[in-house]
C-alpha positions in Angstrom: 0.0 0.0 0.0 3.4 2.5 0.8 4.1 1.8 -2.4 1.3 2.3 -4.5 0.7 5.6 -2.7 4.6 6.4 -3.5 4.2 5.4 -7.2 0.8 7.6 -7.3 2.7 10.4 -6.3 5.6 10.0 -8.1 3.2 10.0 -11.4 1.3 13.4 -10.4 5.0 14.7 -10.1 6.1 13.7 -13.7 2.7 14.6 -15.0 2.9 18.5 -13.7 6.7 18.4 -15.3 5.3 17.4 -18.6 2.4 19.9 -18.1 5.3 22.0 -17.7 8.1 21.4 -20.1 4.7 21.2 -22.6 4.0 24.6 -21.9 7.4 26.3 -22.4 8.3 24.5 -25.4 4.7 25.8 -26.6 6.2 29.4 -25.1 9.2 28.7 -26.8 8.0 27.8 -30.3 6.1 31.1 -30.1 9.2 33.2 -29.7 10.8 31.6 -32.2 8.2 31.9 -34.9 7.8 35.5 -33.3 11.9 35.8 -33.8 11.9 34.4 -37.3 9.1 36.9 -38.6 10.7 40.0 -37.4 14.3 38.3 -39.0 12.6 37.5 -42.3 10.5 41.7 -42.2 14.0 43.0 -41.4 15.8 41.1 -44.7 13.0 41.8 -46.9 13.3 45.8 -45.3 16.7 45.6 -46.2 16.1 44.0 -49.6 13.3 47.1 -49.9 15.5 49.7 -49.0 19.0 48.3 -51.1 16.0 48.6 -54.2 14.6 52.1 -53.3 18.9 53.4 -52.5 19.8 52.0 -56.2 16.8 53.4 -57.9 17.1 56.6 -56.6 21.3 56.6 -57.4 20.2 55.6 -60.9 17.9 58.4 -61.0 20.7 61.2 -59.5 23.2 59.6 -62.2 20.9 59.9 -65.2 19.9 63.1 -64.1 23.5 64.2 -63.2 24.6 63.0 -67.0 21.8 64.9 -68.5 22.5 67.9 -67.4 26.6 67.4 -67.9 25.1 67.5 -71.0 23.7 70.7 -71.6 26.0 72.9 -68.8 29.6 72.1 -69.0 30.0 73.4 -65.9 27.5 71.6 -64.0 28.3 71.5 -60.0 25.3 69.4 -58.8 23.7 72.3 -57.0 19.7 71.6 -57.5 18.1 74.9 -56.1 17.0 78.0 -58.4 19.2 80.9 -58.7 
């Protein structure tokens, strides 16, 4: 009868510890999903703003050649005179 009562109570224990362990690897997994979604916004961020930076230096260089073109002494000051 000690025994059964032991064993009983040894099985509660290691049923609240896999209650537990359950519930933080549940925790877990839900930081980590949280951690990869904020990693993969920041790379495609990144990705976005690599895009816009090389658009817009395409844009100052074409602009920049075209009006080498027509002043030869262009000094890349953009407000009116």
């Amino acid at each position: 009868m000690g025994q059964t009562l032991f064993a009983e109570k040894k099985a509660l224990e290691l049923k609240s510890e896999l209650a537990i362990a359950k519930k933080l690897i549940a925790t877990l997994e839900a930081e980590l999903s949280l951690y990869k979604q904020k990693y993969r916004d920041e790379v495609d961020n990144n990705e976005y703003k690599t895009k816009y930076r090389e658009l817009l230096d395409s844009h100052w260089d074409w602009k920049l050649r075209q009006k080498s073109m027509t002043e030869l002494n262009y000094d890349g000051d953009e407000t009116s005179k």
